[in-house]
C-alpha positions in Angstrom: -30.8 13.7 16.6 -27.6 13.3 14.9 -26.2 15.8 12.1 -23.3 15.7 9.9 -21.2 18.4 8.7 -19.3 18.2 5.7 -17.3 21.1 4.6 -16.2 19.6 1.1 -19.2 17.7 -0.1 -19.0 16.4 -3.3 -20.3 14.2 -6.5 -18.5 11.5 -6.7 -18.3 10.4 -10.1 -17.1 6.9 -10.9 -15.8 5.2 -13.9 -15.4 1.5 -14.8 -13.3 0.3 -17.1 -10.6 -2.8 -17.8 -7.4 -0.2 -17.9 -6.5 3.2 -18.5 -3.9 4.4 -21.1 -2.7 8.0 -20.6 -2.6 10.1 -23.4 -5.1 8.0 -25.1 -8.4 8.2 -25.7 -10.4 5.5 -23.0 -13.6 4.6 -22.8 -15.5 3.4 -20.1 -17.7 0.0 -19.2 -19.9 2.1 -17.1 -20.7 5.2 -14.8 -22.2 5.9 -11.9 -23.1 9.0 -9.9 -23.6 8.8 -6.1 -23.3 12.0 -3.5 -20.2 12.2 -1.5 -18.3 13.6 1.1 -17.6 11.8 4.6 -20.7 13.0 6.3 -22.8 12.6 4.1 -22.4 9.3 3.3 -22.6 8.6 7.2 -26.0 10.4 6.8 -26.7 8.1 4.0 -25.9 4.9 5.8 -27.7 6.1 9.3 -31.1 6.7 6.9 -30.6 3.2 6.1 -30.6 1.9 9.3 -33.4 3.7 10.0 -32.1 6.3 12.1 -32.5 10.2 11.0 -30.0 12.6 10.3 -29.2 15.7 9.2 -26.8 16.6 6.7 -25.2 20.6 6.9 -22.2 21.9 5.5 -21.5 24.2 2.1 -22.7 23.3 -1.2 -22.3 25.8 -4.7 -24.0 26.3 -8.0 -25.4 23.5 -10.3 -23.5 20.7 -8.7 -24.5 21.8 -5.3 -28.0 21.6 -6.1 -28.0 18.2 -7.5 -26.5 16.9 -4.5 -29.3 18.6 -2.4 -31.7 16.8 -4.6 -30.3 13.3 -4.8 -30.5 13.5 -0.4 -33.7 14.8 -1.1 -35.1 11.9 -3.1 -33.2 9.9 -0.7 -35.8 11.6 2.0 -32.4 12.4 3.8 -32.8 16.0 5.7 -30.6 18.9 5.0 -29.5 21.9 6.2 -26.6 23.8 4.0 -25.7 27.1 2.6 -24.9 28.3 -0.4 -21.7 29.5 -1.1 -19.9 31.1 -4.2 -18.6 28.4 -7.1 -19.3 24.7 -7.5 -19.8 21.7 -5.4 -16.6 19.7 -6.4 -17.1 16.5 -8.7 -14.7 14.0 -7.6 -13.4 11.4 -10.5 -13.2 8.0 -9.2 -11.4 5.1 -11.8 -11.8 1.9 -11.1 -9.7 -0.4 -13.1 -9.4 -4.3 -13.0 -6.3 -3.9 -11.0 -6.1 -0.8 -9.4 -8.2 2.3 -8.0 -7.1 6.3 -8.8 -9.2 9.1 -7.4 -8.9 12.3 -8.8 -10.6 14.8 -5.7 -11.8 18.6 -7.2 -11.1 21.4 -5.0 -14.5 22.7 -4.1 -16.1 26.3 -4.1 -14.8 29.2 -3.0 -15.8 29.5 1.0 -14.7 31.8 2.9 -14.5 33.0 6.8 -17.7 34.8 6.7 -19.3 31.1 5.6 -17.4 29.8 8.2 -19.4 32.1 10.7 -22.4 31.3 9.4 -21.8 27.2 9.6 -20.7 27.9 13.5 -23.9 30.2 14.0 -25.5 27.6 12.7 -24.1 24.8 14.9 -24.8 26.7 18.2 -28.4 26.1 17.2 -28.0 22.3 17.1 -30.6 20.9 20.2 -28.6 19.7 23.3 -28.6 16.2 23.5 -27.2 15.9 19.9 -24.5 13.9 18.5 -22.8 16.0 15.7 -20.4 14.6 13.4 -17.8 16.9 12.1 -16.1 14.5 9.3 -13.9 15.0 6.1 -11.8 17.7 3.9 -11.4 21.4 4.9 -12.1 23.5 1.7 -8.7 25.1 0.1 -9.7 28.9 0.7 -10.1 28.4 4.4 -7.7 27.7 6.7 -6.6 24.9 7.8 -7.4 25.4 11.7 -11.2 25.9 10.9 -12.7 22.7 12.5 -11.3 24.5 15.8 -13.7 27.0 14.9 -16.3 24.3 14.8 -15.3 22.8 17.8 -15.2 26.4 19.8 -19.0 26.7 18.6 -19.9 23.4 20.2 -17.4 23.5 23.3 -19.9 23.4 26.5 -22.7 22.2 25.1 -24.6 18.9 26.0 -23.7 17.6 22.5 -21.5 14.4 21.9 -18.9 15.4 18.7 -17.7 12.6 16.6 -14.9 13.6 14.6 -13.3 11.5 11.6 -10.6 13.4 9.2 -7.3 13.8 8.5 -4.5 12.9 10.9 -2.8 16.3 11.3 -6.3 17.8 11.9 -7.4 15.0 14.7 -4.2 15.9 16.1 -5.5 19.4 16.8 -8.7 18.8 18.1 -8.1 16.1 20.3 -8.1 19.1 23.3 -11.5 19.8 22.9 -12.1 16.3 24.2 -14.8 15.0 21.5 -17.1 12.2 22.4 -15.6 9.7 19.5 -12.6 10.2 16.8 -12.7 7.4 13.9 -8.6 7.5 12.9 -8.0 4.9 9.9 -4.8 3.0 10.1 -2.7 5.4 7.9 -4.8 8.8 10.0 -3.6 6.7 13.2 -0.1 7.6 12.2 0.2 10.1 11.0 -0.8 11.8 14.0 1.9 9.9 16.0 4.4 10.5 13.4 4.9 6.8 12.6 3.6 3.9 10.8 1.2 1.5 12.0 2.3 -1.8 11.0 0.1 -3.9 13.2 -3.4 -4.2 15.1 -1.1 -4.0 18.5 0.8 -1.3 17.7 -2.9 0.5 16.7 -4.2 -0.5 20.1 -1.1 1.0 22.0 -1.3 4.5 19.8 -5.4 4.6 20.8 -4.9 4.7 24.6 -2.4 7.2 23.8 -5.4 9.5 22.3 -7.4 8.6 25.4 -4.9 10.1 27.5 -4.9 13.5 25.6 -8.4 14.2 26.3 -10.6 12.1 23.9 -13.3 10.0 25.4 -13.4 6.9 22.3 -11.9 5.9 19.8 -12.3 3.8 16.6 -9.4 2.5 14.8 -10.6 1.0 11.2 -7.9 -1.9 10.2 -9.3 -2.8 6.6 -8.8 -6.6 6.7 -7.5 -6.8 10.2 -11.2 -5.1 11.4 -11.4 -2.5 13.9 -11.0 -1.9 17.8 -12.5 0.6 20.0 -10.8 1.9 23.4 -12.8 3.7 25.6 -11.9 6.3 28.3 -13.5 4.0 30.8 -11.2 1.1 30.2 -12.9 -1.1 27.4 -11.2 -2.8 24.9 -13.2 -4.3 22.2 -11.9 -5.7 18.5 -13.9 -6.6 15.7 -12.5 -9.2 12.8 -13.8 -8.3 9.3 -15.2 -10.4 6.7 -13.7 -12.3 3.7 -14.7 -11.0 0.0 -14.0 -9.1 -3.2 -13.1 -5.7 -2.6 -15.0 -3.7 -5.3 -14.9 -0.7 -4.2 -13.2 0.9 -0.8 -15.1 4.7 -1.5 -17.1 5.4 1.7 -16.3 1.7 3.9 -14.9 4.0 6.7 -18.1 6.2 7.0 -20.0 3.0 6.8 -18.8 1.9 9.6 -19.2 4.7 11.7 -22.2 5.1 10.3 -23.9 1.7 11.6 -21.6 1.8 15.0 -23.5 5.2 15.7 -27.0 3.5 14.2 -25.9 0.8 16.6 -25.4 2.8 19.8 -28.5 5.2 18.8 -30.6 1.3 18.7 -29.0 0.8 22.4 -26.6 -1.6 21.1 -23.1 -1.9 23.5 -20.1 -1.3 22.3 -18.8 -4.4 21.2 -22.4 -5.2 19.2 -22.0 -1.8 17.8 -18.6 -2.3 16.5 -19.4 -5.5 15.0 -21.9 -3.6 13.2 -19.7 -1.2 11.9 -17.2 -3.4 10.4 -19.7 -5.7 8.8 -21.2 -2.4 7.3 -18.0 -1.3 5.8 -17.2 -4.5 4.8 -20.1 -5.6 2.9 -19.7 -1.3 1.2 -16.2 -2.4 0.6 -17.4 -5.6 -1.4 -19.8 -3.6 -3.7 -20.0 -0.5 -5.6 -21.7 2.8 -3.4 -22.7 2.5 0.2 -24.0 -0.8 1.6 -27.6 -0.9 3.2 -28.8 -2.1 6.7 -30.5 -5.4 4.8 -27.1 -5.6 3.0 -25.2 -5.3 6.0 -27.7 -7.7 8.6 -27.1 -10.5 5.7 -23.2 -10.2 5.2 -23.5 -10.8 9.6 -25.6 -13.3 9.0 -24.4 -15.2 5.7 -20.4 -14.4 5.7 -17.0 -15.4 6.8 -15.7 -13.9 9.5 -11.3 -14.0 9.4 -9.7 -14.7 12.4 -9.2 -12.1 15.1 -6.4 -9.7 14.6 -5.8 -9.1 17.9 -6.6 -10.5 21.3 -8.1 -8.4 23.9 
């Protein structure tokens, strides 16, 4: 079984439109609502793929419970607690030429939820794969996913972790089964910028060398690699497109490399997966299915590979 834990979850709320013009009044082309948070939509995704999953983390008031409902319609299990406040609405603008996001803060969680999420966790069946993935809420602080990872140290449970740089950085120790760094994550936990596939590559083995088993490094255009603890070195080109929409492409495609492995997929199948899932979620608007994702592998354009391995 595989569960996702999303501290932050949110609404995402996304507006299309030609241009804004501060100050003015604008009006949009269209809306959409879809549930978010990093987790979640890698519970999303996995449901697509056919494999279950169970999303946990904090959710608040009104907001809260229409994201419950939306997974629920979704037939995607759940297993959150309430907290005080509102579930944070992100606004996302999508303009002709450019993308602004405009992230809420969240509801008001505090240690004592924090204790209840780990109490929570240490009830997770071994044999798991728990994904711990996205923002830490502003009223707790900001070492709390070592709390998570305490709860889950010495169990038989595989932790996939994906969030910011400085907070990889931290729980690198506790040896999880997979991180999922993006380029920009990738340096910022080294301190430096990443300005090509190789210079990913070398700044992976790194993190296999300060305790973490695998590692994922998502490229955008130039793909992804994975490096592995046991000396594989895999790289996966990405497609060519129109970039819609780059919301959730990331959790796509750890989504389907997990859906991958979980179908007894090796690595590099499972990678390939992964990257043509966040491609073809990168090329519309919301989170690309399986069928969507099967038929952008079988139909599209691969670009060269970024890197030789």
């Amino acid at each position: 079984m595989i569960y996702t834990v999303t501290m932050n979850p949110a609404l995402d709320y996304r507006i299309y439109t030609e241009s804004i013009y501060h100050g003015l009044i604008n009006r949009s082309e269209r809306e959409e609502i879809h549930v978010g948070g990093k987790g979640i939509n890698v519970a999303v995704v996995l449901k697509s793929f056919g494999i279950p999953a169970t999303a946990m983390g904090f959710i608040g008031g009104l907001t809260g419970e229409m994201l419950r409902r939306a997974l629920e319609q979704e037939r995607i299990e759940s297993d959150f607690l309430r907290v005080r406040g509102l579930t944070r609405i992100n606004v996302k603008i999508r303009e002709k030429e450019a993308e602004t996001d405009i992230n809420g803060a969240g509801p008001e969680v505090n240690l004592k939820d924090l204790k209840r999420l780990t109490e929570k966790l240490m009830q997770i069946p071994d044999g798991s794969v728990v994904v711990l993935s996205g923002s830490i809420p502003a009223t707790l602080p900001k070492d709390s996913y070592e709390c998570l990872f305490d709860a889950l140290c010495g169990r038989d449970v595989r932790i996939v972790a994906d969030m910011a740089g400085a907070q990889l950085k931290q729980i690198v120790k506790y040896r999880p089964w997979l991180i999922k760094p993006n380029r920009e994550e990738l340096g910022e936990i080294f301190g430096e910028e990443v300005k090509d596939p190789l210079q990913a590559l070398t700044l992976a083995e790194k993190l296999l060398t300060q305790g973490t088993a695998n590692v994922i490094v998502s490229l955008g255009e130039d793909g992804a690699i994975f490096v592995s603890e046991s000396g594989e070195r895999v790289a996966a080109p990405s497609y060519f497109g129109n970039v819609k929409d780059t919301v959730g492409a990331g959790d796509a495609l750890l989504a389907a490399f997990l859906a991958g492995k979980e179908s007894g997929a090796n690595n590099s199948q499972a990678l390939a997966l992964g990257v043509a899932a966040g491609c073809a979620t990168a090329f519309r608007s919301g989170l690309a299915t399986a069928a969507e994702t099967r038929l952008l592998m079988e139909n599209g354009i691969r670009r060269a590979p970024a890197i030789d391995l």
